[in-house]
mmCIF file as gemmi writes it, N, C-alpha and C atoms, coordinates in Angstrom:
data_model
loop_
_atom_site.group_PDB
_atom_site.id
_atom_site.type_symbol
_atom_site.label_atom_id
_atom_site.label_alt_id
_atom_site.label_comp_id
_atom_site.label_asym_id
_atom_site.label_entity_id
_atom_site.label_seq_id
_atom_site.pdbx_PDB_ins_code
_atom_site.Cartn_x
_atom_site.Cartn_y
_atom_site.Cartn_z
_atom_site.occupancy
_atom_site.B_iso_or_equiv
_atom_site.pdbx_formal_charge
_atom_site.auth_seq_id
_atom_site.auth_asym_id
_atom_site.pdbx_PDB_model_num
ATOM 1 N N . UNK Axp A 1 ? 111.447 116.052 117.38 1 0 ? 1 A 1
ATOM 2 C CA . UNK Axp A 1 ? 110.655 117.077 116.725 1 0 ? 1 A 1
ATOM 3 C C . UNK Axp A 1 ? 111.381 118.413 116.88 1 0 ? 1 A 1
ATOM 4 N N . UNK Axp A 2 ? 112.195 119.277 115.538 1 0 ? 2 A 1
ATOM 5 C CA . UNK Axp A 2 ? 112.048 120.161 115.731 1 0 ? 2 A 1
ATOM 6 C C . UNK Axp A 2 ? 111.413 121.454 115.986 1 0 ? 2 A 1
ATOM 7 N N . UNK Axp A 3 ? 111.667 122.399 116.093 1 0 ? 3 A 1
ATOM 8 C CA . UNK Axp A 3 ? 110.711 123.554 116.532 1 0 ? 3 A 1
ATOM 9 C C . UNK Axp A 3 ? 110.077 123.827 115.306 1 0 ? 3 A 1
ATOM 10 N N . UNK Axp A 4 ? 110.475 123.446 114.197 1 0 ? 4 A 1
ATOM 11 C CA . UNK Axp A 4 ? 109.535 124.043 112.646 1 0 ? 4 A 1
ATOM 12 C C . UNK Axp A 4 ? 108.152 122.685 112.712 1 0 ? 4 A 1
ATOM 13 N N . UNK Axp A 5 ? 108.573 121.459 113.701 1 0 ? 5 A 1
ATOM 14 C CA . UNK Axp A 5 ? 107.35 120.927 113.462 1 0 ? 5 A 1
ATOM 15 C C . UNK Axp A 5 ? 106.207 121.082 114.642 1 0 ? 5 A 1
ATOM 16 N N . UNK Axp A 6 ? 106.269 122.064 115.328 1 0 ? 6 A 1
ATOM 17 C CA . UNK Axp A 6 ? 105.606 122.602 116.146 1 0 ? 6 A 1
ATOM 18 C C . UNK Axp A 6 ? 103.994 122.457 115.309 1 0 ? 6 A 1
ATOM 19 N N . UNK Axp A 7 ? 103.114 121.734 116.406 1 0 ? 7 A 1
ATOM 20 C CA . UNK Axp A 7 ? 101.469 122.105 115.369 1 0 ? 7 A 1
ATOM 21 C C . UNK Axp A 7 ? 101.541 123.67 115.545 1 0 ? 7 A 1
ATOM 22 N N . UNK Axp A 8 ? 101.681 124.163 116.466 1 0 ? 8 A 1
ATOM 23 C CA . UNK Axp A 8 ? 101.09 125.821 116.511 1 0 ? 8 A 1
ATOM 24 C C . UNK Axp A 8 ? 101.613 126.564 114.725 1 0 ? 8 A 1
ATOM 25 N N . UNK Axp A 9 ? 103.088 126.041 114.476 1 0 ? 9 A 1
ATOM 26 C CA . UNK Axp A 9 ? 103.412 126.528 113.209 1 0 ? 9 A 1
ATOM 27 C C . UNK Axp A 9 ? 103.129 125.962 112.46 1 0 ? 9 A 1
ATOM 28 N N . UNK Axp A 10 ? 102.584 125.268 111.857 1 0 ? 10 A 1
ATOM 29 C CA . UNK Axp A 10 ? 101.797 124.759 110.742 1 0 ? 10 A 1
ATOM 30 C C . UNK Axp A 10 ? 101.527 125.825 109.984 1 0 ? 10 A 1
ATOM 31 N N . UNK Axp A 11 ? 102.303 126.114 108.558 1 0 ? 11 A 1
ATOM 32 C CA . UNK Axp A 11 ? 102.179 126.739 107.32 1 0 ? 11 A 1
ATOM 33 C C . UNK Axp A 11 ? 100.983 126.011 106.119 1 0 ? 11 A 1
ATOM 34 N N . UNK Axp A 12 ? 100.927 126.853 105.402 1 0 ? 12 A 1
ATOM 35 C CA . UNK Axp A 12 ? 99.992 126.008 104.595 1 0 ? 12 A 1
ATOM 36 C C . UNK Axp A 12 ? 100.841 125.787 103.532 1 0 ? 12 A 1
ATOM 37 N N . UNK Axp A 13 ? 102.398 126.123 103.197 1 0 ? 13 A 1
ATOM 38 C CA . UNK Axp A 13 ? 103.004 125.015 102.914 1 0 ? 13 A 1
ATOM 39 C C . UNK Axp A 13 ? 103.382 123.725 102.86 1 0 ? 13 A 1
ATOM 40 N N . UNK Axp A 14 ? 103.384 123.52 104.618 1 0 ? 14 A 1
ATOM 41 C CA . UNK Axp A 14 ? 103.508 122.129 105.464 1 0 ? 14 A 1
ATOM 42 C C . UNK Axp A 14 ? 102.331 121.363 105.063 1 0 ? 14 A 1
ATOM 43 N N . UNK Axp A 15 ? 101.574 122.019 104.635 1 0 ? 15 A 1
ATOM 44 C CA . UNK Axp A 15 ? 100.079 121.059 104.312 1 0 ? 15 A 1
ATOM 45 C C . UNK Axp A 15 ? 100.028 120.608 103.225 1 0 ? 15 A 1
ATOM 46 N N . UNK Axp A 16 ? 100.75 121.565 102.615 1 0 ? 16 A 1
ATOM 47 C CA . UNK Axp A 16 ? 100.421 121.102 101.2 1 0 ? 16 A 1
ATOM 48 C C . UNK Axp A 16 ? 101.901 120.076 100.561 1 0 ? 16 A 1
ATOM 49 N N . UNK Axp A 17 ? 102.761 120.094 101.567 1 0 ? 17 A 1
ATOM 50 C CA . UNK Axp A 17 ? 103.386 119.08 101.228 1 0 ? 17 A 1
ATOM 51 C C . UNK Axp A 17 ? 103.14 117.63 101.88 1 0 ? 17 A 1
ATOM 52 N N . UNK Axp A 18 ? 102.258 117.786 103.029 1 0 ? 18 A 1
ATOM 53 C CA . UNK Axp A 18 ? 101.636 116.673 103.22 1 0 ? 18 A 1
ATOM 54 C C . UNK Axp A 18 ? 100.664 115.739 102.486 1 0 ? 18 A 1
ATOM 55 N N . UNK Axp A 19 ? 99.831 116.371 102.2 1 0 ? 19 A 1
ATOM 56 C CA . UNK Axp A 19 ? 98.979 116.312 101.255 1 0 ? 19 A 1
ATOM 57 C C . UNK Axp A 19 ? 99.597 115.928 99.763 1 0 ? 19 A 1
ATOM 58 N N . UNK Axp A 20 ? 101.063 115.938 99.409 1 0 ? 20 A 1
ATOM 59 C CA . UNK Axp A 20 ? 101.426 115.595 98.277 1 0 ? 20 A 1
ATOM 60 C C . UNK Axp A 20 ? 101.33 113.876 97.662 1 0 ? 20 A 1
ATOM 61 N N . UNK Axp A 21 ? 101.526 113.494 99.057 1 0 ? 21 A 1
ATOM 62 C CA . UNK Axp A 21 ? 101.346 111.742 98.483 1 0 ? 21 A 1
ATOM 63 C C . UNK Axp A 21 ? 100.293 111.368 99.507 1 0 ? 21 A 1
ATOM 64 N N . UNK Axp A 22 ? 99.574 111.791 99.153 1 0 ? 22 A 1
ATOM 65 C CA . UNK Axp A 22 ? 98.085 111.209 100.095 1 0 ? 22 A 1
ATOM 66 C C . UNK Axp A 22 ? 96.866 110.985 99.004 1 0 ? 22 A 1
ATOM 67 N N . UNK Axp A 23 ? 96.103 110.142 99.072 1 0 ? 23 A 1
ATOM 68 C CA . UNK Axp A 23 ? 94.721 110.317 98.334 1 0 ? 23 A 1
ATOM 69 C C . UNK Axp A 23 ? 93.862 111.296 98.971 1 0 ? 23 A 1
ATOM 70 N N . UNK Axp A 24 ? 93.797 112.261 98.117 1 0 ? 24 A 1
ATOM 71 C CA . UNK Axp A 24 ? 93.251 113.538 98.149 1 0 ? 24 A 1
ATOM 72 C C . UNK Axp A 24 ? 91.494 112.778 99.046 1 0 ? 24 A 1
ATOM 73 N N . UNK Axp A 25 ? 90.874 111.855 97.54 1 0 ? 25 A 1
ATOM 74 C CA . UNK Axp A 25 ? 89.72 111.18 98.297 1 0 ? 25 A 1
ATOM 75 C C . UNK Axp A 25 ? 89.685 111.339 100.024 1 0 ? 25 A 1
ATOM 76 N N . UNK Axp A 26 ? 90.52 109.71 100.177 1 0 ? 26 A 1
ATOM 77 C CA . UNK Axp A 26 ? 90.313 109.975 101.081 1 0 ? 26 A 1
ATOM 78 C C . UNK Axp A 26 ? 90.198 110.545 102.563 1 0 ? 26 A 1
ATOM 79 N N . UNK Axp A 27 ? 90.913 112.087 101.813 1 0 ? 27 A 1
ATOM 80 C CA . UNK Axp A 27 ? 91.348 113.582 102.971 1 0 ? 27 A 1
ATOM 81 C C . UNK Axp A 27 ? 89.968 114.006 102.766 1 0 ? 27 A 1
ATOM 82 N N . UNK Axp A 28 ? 89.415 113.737 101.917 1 0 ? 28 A 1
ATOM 83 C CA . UNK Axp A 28 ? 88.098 114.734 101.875 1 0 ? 28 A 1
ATOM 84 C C . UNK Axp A 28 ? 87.292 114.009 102.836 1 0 ? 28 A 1
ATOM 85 N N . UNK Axp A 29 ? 86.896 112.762 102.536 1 0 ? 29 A 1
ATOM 86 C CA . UNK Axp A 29 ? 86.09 111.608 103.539 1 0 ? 29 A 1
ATOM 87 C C . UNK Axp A 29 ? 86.041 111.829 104.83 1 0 ? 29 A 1
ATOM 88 N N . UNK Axp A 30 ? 87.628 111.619 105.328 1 0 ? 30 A 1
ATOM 89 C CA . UNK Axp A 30 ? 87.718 111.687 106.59 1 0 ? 30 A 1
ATOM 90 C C . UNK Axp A 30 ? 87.803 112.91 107.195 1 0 ? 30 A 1
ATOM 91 N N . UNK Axp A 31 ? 87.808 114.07 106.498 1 0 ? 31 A 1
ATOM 92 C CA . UNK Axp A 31 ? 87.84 115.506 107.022 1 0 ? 31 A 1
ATOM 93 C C . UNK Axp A 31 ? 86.548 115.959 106.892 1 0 ? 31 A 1
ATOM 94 N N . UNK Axp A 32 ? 85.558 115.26 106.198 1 0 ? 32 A 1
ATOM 95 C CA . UNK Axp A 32 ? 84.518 115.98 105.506 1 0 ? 32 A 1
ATOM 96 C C . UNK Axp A 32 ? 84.887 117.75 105.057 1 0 ? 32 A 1
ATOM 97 N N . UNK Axp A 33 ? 85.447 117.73 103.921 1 0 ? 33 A 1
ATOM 98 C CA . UNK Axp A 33 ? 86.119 118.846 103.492 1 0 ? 33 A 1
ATOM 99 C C . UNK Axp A 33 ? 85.843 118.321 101.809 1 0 ? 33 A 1
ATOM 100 N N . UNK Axp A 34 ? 85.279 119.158 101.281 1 0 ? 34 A 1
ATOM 101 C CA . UNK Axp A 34 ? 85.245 118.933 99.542 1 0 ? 34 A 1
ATOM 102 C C . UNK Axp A 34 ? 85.796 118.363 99.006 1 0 ? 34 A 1
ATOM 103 N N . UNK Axp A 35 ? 86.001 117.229 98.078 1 0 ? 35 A 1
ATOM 104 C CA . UNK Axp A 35 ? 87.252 117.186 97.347 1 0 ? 35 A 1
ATOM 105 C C . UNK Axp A 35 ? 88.016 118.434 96.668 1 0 ? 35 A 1
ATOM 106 N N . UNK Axp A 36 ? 87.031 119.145 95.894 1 0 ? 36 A 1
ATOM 107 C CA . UNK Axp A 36 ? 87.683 120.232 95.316 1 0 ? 36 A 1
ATOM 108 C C . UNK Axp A 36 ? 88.295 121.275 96.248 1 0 ? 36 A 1
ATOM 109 N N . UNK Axp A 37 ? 87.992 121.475 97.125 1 0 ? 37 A 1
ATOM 110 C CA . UNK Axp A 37 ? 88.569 122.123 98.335 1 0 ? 37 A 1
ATOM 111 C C . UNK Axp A 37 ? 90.161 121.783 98.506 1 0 ? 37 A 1
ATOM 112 N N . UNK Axp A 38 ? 90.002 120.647 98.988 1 0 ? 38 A 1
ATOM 113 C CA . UNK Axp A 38 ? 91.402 119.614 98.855 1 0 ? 38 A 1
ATOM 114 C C . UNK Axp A 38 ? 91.941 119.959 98.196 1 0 ? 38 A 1
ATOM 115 N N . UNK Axp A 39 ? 91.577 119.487 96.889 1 0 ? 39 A 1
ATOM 116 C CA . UNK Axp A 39 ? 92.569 119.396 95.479 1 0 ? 39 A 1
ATOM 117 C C . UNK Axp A 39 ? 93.266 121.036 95.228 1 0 ? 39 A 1
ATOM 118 N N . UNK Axp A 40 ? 92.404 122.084 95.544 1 0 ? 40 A 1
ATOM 119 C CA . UNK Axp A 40 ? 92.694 123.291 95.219 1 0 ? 40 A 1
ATOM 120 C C . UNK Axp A 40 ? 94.196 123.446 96.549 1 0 ? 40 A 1
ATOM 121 N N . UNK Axp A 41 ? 93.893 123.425 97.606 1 0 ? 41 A 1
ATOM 122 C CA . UNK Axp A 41 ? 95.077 123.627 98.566 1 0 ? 41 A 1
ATOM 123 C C . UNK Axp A 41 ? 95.819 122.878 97.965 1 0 ? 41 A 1
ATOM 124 N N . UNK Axp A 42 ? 96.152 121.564 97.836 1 0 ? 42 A 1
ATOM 125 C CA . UNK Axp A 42 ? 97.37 120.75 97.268 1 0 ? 42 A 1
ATOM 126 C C . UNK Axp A 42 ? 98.089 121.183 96.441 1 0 ? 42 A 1
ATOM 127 N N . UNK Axp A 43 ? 97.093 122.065 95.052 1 0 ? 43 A 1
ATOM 128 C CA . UNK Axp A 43 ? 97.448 122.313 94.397 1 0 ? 43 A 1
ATOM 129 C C . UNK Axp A 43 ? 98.693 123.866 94.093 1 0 ? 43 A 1
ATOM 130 N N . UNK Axp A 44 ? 98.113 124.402 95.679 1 0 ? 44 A 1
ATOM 131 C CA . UNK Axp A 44 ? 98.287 125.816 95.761 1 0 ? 44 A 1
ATOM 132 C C . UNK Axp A 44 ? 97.355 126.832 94.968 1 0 ? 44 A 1
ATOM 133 N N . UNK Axp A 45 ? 96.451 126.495 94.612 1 0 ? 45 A 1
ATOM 134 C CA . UNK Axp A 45 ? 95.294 127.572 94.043 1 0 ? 45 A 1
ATOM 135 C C . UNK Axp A 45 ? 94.226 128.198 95.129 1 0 ? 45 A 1
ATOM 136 N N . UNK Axp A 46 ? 94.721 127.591 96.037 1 0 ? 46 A 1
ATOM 137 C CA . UNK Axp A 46 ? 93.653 127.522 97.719 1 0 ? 46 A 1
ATOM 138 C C . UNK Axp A 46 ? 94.774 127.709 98.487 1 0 ? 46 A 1
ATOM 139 N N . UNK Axp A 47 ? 95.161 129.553 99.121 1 0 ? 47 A 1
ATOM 140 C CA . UNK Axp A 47 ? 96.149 129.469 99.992 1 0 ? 47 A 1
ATOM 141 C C . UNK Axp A 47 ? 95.57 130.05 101.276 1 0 ? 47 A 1
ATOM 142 N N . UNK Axp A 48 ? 94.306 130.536 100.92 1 0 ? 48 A 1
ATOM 143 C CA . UNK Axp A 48 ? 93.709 131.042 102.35 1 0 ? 48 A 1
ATOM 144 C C . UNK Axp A 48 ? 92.184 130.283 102.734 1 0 ? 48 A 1
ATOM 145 N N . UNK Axp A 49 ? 92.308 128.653 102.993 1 0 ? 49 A 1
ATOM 146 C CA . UNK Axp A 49 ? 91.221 128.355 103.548 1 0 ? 49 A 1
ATOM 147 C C . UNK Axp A 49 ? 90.452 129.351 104.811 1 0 ? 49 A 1
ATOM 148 N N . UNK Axp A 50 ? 89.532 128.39 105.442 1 0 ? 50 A 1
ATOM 149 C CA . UNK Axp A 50 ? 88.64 128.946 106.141 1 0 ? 50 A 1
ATOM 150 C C . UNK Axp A 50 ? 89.159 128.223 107.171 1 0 ? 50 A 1
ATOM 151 N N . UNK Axp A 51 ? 89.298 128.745 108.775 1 0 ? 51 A 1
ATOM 152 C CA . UNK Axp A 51 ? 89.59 128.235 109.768 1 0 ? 51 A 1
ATOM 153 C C . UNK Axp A 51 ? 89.318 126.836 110.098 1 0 ? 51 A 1
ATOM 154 N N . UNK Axp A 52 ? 88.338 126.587 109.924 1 0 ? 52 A 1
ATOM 155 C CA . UNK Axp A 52 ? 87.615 125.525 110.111 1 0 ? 52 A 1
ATOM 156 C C . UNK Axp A 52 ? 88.456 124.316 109.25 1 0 ? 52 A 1
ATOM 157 N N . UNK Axp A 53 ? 88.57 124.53 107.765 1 0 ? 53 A 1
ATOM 158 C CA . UNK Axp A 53 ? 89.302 123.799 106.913 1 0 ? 53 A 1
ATOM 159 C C . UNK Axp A 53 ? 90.501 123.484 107.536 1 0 ? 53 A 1
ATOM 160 N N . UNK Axp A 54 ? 91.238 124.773 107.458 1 0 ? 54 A 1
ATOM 161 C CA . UNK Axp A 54 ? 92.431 124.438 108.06 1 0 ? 54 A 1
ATOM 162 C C . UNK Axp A 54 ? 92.824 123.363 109.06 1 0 ? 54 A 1
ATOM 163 N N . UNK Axp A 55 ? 91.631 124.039 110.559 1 0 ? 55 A 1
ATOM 164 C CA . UNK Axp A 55 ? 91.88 122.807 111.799 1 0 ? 55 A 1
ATOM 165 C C . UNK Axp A 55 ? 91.487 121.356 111.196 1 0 ? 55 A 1
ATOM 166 N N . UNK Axp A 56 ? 90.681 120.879 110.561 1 0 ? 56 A 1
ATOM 167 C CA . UNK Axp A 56 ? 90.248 119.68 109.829 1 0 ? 56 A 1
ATOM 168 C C . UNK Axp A 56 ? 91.377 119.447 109.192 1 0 ? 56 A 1
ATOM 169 N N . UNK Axp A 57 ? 92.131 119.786 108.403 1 0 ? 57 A 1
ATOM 170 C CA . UNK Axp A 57 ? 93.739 119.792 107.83 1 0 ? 57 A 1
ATOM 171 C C . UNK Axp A 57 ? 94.695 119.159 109.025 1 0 ? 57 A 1
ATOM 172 N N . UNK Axp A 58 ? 94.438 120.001 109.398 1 0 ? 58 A 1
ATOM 173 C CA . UNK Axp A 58 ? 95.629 119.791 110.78 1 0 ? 58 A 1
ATOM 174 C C . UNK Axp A 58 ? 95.57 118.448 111.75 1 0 ? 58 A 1
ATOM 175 N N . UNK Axp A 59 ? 94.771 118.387 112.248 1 0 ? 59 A 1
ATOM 176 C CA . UNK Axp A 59 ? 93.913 117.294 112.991 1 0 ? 59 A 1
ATOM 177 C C . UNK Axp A 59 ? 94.36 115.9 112.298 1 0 ? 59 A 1
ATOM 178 N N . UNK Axp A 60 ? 93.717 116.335 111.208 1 0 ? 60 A 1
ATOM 179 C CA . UNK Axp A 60 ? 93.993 114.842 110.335 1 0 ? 60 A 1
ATOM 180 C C . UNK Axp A 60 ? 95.711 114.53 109.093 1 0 ? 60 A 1
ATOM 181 N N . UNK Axp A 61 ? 95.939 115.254 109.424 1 0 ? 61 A 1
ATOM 182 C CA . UNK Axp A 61 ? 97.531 115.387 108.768 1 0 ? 61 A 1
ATOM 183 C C . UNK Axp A 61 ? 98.4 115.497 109.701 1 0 ? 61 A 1
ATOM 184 N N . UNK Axp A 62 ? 98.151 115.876 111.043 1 0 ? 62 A 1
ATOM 185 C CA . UNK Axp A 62 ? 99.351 115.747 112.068 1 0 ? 62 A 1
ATOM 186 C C . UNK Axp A 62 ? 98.799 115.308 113.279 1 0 ? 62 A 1
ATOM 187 N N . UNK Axp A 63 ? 97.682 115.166 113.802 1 0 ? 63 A 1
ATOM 188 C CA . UNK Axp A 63 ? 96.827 114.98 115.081 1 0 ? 63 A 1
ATOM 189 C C . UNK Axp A 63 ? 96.814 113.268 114.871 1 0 ? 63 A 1
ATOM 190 N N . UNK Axp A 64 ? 96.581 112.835 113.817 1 0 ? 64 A 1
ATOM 191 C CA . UNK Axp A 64 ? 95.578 111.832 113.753 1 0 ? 64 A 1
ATOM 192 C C . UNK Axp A 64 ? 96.194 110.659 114.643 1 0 ? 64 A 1
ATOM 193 N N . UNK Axp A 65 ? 95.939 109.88 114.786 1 0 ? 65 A 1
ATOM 194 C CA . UNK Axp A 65 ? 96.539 108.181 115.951 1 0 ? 65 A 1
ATOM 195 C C . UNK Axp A 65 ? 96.03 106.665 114.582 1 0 ? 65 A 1
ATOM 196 N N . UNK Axp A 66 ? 97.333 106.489 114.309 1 0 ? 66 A 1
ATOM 197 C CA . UNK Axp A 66 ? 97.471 105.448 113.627 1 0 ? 66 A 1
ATOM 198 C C . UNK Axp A 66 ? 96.795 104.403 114.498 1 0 ? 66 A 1
């Protein structure tokens, strides 16, 4: 792991390229986070979620345990 994949630095770039080949669905499900919420960050039309969103982002895009 380099230092750019640090969780503390997590961009909402990094998210939204995560989020590029994922089913949006089921990010919303398991985050309980809107779909449209979702879809808008992925999209980049959503660059300043709400804290809360974000950590739910994070958690489940880099936290999670296969």
């Amino acid at each position: 792991m380099d230092k750019n994949d640090n969780i503390g630095d997590i961009s909402m770039e990094r998210i939204r390229r995560a989020l590029a080949d994922r089913n949006l669905a089921k990010v919303a499900v398991q985050t309980k986070v809107h779909v449209n919420t979702i879809r808008a960050i992925a999209s980049g039309k959503n660059l300043n979620p709400t804290i809360a969103t974000f950590d739910k982002l994070v958690d489940y895009l880099f936290r999670q345990k296969d």
